[in-house]
C-alpha atoms as an extended CHARMM CRD file, in Angstrom:
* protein
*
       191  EXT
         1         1  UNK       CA             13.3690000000      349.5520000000       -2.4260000000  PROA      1               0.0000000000
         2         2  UNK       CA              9.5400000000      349.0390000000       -2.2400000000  PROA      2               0.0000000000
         3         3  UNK       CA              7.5140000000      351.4920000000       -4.2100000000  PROA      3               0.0000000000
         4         4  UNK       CA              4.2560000000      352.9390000000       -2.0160000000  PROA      4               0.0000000000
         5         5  UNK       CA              1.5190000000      355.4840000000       -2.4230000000  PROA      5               0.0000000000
         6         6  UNK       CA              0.7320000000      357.9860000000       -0.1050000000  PROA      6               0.0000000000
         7         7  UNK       CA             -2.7820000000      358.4390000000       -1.7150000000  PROA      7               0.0000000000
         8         8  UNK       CA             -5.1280000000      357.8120000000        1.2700000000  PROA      8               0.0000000000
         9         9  UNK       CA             -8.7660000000      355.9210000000        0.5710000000  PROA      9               0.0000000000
        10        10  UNK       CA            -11.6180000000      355.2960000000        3.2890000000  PROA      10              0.0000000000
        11        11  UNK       CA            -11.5740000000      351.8760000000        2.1610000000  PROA      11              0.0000000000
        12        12  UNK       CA             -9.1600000000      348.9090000000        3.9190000000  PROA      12              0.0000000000
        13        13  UNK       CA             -6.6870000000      347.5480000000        1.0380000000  PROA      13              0.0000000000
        14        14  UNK       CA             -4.1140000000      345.2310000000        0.8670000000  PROA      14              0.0000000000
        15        15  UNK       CA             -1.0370000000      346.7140000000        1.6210000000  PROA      15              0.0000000000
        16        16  UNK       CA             -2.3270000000      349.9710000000        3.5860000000  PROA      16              0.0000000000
        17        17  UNK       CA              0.6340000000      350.1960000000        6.3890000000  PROA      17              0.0000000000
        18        18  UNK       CA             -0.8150000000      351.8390000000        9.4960000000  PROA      18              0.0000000000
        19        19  UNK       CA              0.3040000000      352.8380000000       12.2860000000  PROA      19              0.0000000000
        20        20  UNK       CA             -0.8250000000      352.3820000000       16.2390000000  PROA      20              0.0000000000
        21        21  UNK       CA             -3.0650000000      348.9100000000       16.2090000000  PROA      21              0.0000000000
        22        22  UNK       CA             -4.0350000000      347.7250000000       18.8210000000  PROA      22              0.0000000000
        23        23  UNK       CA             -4.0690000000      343.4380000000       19.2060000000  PROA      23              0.0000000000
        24        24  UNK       CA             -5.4640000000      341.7530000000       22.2320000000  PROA      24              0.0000000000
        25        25  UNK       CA             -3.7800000000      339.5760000000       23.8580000000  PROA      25              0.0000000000
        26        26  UNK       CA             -6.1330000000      338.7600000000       26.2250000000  PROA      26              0.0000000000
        27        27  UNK       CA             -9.1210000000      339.1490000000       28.4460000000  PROA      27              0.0000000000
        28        28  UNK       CA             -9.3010000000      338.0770000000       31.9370000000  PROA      28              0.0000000000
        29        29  UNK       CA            -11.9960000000      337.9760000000       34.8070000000  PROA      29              0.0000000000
        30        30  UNK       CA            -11.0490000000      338.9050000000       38.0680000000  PROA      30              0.0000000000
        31        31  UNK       CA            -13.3940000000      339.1930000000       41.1720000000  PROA      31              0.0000000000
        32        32  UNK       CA            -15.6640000000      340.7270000000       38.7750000000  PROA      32              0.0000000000
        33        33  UNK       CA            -13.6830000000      343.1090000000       36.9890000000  PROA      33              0.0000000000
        34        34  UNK       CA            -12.3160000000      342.7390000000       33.5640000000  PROA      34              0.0000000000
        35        35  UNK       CA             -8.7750000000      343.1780000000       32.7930000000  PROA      35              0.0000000000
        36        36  UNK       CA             -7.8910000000      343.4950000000       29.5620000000  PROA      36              0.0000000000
        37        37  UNK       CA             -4.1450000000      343.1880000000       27.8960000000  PROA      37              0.0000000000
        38        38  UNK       CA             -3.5010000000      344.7500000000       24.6620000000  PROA      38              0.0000000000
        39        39  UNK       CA             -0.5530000000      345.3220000000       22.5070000000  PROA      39              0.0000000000
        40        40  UNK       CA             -0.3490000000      348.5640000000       20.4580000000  PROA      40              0.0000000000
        41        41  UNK       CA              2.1230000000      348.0450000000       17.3040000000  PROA      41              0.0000000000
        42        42  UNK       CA              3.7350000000      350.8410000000       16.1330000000  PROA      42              0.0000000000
        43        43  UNK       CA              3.0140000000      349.7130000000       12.2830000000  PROA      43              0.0000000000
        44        44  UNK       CA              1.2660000000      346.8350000000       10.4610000000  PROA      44              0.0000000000
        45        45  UNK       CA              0.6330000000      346.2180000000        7.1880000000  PROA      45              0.0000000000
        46        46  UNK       CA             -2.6840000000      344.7880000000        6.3370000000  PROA      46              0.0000000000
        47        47  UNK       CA             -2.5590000000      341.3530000000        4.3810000000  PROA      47              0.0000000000
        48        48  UNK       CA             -6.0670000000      340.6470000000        3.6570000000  PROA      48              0.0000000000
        49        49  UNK       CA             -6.4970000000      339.7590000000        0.1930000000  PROA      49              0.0000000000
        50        50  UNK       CA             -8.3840000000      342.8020000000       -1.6090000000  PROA      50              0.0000000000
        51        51  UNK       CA            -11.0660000000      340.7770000000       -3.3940000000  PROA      51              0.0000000000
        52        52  UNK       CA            -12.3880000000      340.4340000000        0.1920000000  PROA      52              0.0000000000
        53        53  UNK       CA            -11.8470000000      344.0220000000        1.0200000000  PROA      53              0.0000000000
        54        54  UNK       CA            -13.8960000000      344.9310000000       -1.2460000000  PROA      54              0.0000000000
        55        55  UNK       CA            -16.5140000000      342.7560000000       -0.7640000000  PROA      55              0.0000000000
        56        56  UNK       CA            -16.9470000000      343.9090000000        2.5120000000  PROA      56              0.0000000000
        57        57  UNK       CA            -16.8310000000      347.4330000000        1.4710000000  PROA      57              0.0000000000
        58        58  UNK       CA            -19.1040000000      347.1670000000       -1.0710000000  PROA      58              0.0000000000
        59        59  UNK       CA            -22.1320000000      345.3990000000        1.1620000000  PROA      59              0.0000000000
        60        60  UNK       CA            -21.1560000000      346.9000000000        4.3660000000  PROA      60              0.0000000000
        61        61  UNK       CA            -20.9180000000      350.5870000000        3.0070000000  PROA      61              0.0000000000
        62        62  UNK       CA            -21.0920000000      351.1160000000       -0.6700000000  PROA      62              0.0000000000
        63        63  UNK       CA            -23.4970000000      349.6510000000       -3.7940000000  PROA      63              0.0000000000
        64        64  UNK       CA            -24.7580000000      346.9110000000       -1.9260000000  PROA      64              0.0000000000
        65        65  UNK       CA            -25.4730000000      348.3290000000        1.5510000000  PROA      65              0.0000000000
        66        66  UNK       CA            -29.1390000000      347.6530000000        1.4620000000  PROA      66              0.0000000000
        67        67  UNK       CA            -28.4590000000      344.0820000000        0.5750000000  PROA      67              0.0000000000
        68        68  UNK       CA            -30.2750000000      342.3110000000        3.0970000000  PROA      68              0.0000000000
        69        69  UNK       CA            -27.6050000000      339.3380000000        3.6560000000  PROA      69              0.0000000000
        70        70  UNK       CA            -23.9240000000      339.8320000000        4.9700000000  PROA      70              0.0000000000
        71        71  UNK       CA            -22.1650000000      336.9640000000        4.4620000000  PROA      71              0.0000000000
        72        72  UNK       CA            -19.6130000000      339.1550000000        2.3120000000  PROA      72              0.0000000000
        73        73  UNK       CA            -18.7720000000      341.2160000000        5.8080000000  PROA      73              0.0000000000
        74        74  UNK       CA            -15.5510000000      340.0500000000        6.9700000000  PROA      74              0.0000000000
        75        75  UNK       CA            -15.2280000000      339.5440000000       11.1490000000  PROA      75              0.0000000000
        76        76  UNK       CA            -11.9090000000      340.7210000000       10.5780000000  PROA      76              0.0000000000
        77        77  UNK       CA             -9.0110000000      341.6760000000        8.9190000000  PROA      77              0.0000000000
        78        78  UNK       CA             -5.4210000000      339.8720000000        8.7390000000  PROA      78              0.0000000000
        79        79  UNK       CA             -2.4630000000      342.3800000000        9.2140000000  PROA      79              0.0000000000
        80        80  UNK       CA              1.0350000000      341.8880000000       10.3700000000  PROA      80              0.0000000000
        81        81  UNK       CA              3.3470000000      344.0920000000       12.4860000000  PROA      81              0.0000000000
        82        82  UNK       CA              6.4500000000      345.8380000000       10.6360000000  PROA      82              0.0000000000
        83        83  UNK       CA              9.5160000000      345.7930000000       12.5280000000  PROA      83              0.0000000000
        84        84  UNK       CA             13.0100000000      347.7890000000       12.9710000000  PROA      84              0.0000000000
        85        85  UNK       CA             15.4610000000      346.1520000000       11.1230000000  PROA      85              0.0000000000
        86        86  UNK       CA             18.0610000000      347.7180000000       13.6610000000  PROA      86              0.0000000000
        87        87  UNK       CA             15.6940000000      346.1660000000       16.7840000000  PROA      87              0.0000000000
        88        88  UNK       CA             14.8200000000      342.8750000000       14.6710000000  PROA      88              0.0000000000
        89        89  UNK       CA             18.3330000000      341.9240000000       14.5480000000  PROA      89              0.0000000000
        90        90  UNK       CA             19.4050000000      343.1000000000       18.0440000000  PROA      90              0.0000000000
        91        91  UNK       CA             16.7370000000      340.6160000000       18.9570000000  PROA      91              0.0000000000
        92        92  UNK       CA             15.0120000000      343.2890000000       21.3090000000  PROA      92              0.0000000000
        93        93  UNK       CA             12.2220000000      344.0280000000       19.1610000000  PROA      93              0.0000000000
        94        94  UNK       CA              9.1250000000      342.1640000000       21.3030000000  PROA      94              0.0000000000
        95        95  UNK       CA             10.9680000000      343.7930000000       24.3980000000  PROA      95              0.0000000000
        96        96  UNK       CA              8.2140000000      345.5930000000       25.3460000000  PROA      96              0.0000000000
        97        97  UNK       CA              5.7480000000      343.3900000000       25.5610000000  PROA      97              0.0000000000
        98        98  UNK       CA              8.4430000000      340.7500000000       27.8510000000  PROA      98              0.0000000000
        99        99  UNK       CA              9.5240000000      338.2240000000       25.1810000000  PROA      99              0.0000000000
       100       100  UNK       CA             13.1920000000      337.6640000000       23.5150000000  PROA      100             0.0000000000
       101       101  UNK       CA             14.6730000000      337.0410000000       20.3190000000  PROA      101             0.0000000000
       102       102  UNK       CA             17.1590000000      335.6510000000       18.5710000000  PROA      102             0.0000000000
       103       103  UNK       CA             19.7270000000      337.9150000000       17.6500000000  PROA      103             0.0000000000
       104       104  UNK       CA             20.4610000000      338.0460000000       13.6890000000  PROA      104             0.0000000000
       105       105  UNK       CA             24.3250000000      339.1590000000       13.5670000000  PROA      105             0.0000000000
       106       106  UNK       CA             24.9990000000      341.5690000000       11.0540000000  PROA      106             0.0000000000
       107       107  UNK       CA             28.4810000000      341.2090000000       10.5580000000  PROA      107             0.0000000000
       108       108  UNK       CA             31.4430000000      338.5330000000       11.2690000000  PROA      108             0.0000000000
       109       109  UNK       CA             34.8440000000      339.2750000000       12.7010000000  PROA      109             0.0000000000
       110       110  UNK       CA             35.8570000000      340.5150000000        9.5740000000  PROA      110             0.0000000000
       111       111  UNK       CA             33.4200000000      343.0910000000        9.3320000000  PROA      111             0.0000000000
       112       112  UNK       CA             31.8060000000      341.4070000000        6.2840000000  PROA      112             0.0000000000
       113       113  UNK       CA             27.8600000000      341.3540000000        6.2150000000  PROA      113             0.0000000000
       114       114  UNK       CA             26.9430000000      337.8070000000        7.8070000000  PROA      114             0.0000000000
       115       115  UNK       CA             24.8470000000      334.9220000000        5.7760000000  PROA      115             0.0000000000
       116       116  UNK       CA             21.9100000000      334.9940000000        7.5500000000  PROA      116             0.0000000000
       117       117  UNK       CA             22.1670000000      338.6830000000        7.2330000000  PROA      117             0.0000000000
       118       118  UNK       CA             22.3810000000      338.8410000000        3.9430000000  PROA      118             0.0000000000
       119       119  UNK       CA             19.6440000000      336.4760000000        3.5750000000  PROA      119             0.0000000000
       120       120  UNK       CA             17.4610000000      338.7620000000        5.1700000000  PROA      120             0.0000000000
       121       121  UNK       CA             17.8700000000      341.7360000000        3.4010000000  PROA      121             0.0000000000
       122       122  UNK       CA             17.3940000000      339.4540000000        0.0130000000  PROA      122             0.0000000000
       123       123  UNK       CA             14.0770000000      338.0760000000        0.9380000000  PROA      123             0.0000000000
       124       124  UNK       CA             15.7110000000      334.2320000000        1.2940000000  PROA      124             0.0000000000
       125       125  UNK       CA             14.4900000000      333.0420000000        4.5190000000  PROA      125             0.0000000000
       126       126  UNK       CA             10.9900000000      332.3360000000        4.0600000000  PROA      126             0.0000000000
       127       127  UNK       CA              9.4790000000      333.7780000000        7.7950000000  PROA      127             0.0000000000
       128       128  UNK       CA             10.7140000000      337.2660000000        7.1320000000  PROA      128             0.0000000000
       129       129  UNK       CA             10.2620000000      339.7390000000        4.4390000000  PROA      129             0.0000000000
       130       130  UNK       CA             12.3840000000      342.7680000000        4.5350000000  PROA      130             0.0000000000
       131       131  UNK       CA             11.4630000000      346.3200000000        2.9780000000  PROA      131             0.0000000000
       132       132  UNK       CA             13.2560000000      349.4110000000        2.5100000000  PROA      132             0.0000000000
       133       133  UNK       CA             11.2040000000      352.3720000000        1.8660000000  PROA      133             0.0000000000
       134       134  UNK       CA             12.6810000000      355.7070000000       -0.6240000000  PROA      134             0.0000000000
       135       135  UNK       CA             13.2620000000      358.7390000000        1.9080000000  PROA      135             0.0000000000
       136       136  UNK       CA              9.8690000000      360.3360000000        0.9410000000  PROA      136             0.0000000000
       137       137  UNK       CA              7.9640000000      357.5560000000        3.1980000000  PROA      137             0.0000000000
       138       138  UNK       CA              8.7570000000      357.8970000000        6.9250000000  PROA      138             0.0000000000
       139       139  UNK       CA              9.4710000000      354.2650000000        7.6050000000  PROA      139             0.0000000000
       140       140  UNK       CA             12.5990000000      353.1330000000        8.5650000000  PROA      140             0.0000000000
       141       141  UNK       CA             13.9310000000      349.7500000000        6.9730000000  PROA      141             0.0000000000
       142       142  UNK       CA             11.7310000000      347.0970000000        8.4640000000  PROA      142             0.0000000000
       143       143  UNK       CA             11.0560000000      343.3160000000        8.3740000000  PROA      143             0.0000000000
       144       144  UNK       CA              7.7390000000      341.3050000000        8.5700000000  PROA      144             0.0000000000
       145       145  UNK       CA              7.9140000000      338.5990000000       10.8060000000  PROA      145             0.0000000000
       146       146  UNK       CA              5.1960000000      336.2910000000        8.9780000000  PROA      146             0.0000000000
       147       147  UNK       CA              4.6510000000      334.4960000000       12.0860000000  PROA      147             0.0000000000
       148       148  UNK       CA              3.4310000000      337.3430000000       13.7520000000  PROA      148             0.0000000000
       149       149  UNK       CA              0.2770000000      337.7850000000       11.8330000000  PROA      149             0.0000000000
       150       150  UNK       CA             -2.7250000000      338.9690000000       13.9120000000  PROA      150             0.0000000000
       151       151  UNK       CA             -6.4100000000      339.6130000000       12.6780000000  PROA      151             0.0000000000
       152       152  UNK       CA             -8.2050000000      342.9190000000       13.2080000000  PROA      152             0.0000000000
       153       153  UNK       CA            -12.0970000000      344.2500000000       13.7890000000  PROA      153             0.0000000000
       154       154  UNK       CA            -12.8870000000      345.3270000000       10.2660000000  PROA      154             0.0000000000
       155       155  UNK       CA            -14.7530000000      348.5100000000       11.8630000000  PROA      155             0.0000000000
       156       156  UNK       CA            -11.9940000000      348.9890000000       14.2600000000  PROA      156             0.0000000000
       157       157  UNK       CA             -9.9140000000      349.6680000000       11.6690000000  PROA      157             0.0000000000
       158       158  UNK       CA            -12.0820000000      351.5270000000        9.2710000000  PROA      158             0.0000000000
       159       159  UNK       CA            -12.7030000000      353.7790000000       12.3230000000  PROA      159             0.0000000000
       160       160  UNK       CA             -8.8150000000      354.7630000000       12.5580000000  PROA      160             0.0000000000
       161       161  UNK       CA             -7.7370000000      354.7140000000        9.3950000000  PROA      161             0.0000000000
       162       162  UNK       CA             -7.8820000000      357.6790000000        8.2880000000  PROA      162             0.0000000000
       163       163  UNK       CA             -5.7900000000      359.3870000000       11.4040000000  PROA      163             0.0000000000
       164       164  UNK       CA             -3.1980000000      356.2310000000       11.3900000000  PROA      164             0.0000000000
       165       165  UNK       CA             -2.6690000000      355.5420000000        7.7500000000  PROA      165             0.0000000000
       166       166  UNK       CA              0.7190000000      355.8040000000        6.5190000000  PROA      166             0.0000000000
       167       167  UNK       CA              0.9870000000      355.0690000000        2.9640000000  PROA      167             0.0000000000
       168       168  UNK       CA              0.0280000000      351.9310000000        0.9480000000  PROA      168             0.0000000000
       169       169  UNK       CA              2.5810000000      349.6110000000       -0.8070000000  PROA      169             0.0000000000
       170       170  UNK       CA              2.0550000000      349.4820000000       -4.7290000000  PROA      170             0.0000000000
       171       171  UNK       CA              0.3010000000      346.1330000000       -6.4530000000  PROA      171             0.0000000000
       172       172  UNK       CA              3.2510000000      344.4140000000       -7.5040000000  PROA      172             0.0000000000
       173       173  UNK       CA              5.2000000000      344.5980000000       -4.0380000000  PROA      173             0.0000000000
       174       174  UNK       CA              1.9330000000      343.9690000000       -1.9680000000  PROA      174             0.0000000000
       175       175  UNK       CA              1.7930000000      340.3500000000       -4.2090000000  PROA      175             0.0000000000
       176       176  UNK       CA              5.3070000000      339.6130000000       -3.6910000000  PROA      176             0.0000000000
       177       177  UNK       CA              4.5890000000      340.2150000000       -0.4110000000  PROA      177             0.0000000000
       178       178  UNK       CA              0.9940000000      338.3300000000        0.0670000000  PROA      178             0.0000000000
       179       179  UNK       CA              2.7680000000      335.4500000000       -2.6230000000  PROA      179             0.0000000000
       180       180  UNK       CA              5.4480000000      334.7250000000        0.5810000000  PROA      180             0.0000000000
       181       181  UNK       CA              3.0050000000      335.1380000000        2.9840000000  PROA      181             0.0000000000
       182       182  UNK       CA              0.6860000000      332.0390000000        1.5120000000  PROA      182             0.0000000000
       183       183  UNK       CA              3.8710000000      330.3130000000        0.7240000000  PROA      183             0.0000000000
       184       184  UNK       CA              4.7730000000      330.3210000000        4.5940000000  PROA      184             0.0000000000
       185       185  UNK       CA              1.2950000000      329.6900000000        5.9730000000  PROA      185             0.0000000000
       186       186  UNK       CA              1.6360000000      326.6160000000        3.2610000000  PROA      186             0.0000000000
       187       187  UNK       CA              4.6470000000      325.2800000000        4.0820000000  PROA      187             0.0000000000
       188       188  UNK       CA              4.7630000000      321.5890000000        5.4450000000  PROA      188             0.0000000000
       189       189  UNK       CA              5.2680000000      321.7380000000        8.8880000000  PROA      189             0.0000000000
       190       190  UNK       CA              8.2350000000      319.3130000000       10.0380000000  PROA      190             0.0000000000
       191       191  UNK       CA              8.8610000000      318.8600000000       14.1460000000  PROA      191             0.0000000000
């Protein structure tokens, strides 16, 4: 079980979990008009190393706002959506937005917890990390699907943070957590 706090701060940190982002997928032109698709997730956690945060805190709105360089903004910010463990391993968690997955069984004929399962919930398969939350945080046990990492405008979410923030994770859990990230981003790719 993770350990959070529910203390909420104007500023973007690593580990703030909010909820109802917005990614876009894409922008098209057609005869002139602009159609624009766009993916609202539920809940992402932001993993955005906080050195950088608060560099871009500090010189965008803080101490160093008259600074007259910004090369400390950030464009944007790297987050990545939380999932239902009950959906994730059904598979039909990217229903909505008309994509598949593989299914994760839970159990085997026997009714004993599968590998892969198990796996899972231990934080041993390197594209996933799973989180359980106590019962004061209302989050239901999720999974982070490392692929799925998306960036962010930094003032879109500064703008609704404060009406979509959930809670943040605590420093050691938000390393562990950043730690696997790097470790999958850094893996050696193999066809």
């Amino acid at each position: 079980m993770i350990k959070t706090k529910k203390t909420y701060q104007a500023k973007i940190k690593q580990g703030d979990l909010l909820k109802n982002i917005e990614f876009i997928e894409s922008i098209d032109e057609k005869d002139g008009n602009l159609e624009i698709r766009k993916i609202n997730f539920p809940l992402v956690i932001v993993l955005s190393q906080d050195c950088d945060l608060n560099q871009d805190h500090d010189f965008r709105y803080g101490k160093y706002k008259d600074n007259k360089t910004h090369d400390k903004y950030l464009i944007s910010v790297l987050v990545a959506p939380l999932y239902n463990i009950d959906h994730f391993t059904e598979g039909n968690h990217l229903e909505l937005i008309g994509r598949t997955a593989q299914m994760i069984p839970r159990f085997n004929k026997k009714r004993n917890p599968t590998t892969k399962y198990k796996n899972l919930l231990d934080n041993e398969i390197p594209r996933y990390h799973y989180l359980e939350f106590d019962e004061h945080v209302p989050i239901v046990p999720s999974v982070i699907d490392f692929k799925h990492y998306f960036t962010v405008n930094v003032e879109y979410l500064k703008k609704y943070k404060k009406q979509n923030f959930v809670c943040s994770v605590s420093n050691l859990y938000r390393e562990r957590i950043s730690q696997r990230f790097s470790y999958f981003l850094g893996r050696i790719g193999l066809p």
